[in-house]
C-alpha positions in Angstrom: 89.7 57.1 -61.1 90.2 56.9 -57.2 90.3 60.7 -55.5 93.5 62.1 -54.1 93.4 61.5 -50.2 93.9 65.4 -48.5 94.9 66.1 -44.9 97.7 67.2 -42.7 98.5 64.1 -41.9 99.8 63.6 -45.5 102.1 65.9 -45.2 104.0 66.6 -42.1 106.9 64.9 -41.2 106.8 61.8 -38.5 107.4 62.3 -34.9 110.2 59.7 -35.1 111.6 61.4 -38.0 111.2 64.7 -36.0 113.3 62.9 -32.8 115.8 61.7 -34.4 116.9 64.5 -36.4 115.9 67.5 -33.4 119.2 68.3 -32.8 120.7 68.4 -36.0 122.9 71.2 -36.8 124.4 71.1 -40.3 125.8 74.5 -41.3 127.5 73.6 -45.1 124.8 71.9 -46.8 126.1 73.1 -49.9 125.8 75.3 -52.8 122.5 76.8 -54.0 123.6 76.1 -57.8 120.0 75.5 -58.8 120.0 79.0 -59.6 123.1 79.6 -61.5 123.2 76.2 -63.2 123.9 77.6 -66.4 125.1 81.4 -65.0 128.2 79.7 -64.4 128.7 77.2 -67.3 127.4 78.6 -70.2 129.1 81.8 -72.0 126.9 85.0 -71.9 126.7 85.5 -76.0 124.3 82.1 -75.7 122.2 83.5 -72.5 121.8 86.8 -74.3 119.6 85.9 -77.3 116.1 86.3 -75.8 114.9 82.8 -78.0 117.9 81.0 -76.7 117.0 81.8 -73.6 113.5 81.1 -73.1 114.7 77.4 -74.3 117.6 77.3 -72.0 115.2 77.7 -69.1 113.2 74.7 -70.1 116.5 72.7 -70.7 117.9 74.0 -67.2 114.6 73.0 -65.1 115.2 69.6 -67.2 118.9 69.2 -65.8 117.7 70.0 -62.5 114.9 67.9 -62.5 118.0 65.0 -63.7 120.6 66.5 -61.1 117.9 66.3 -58.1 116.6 62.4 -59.4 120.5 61.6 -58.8 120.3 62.3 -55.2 117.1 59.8 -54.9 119.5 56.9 -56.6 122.2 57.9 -54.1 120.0 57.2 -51.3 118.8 54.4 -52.7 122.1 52.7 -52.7 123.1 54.0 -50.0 121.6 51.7 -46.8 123.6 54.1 -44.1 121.1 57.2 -45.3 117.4 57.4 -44.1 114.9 57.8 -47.2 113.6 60.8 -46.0 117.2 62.5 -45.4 117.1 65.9 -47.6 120.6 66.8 -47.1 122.7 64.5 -49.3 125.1 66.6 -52.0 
């Protein structure tokens, strides 16, 4: 099995990337609901049982994980949005 290349430049962001985007200024990039995914839909009676709710932690990560994979299909079909753009709702 091939080794995983390491390095900085693997992971910073391109200088054209970088110049377009310098003077960006978007405020309302929406809601932090990766936090209260289920604070907010779910009743408290099923939150409270300490079982329930070490498997509604696995189940929210997995609708985050599903919610978050939407945003790549957006993009996708979206030819207007760079790939790299992180601030699609």
């Amino acid at each position: 099995m091939a080794e995983q290349r390491q390095g900085n430049y693997l992971v910073r962001e391109s200088y054209y990337q970088f110049m377009t985007h310098m003077q960006d200024d978007i405020k309302y990039t929406g809601y932090n609901w990766r936090d209260k995914l289920f604070d907010k839909t779910l009743s408290s009676y099923l939150l409270a049982d300490p079982k329930r709710s070490q498997i509604m932690g696995q189940i929210k990560k997995l609708m985050v994980y599903i919610i978050d994979n939407v945003s790549t299909i957006k993009k996708a079909m979206n030819y207007t949005v760079d790939k790299n753009y992180k601030y699609l709702n």
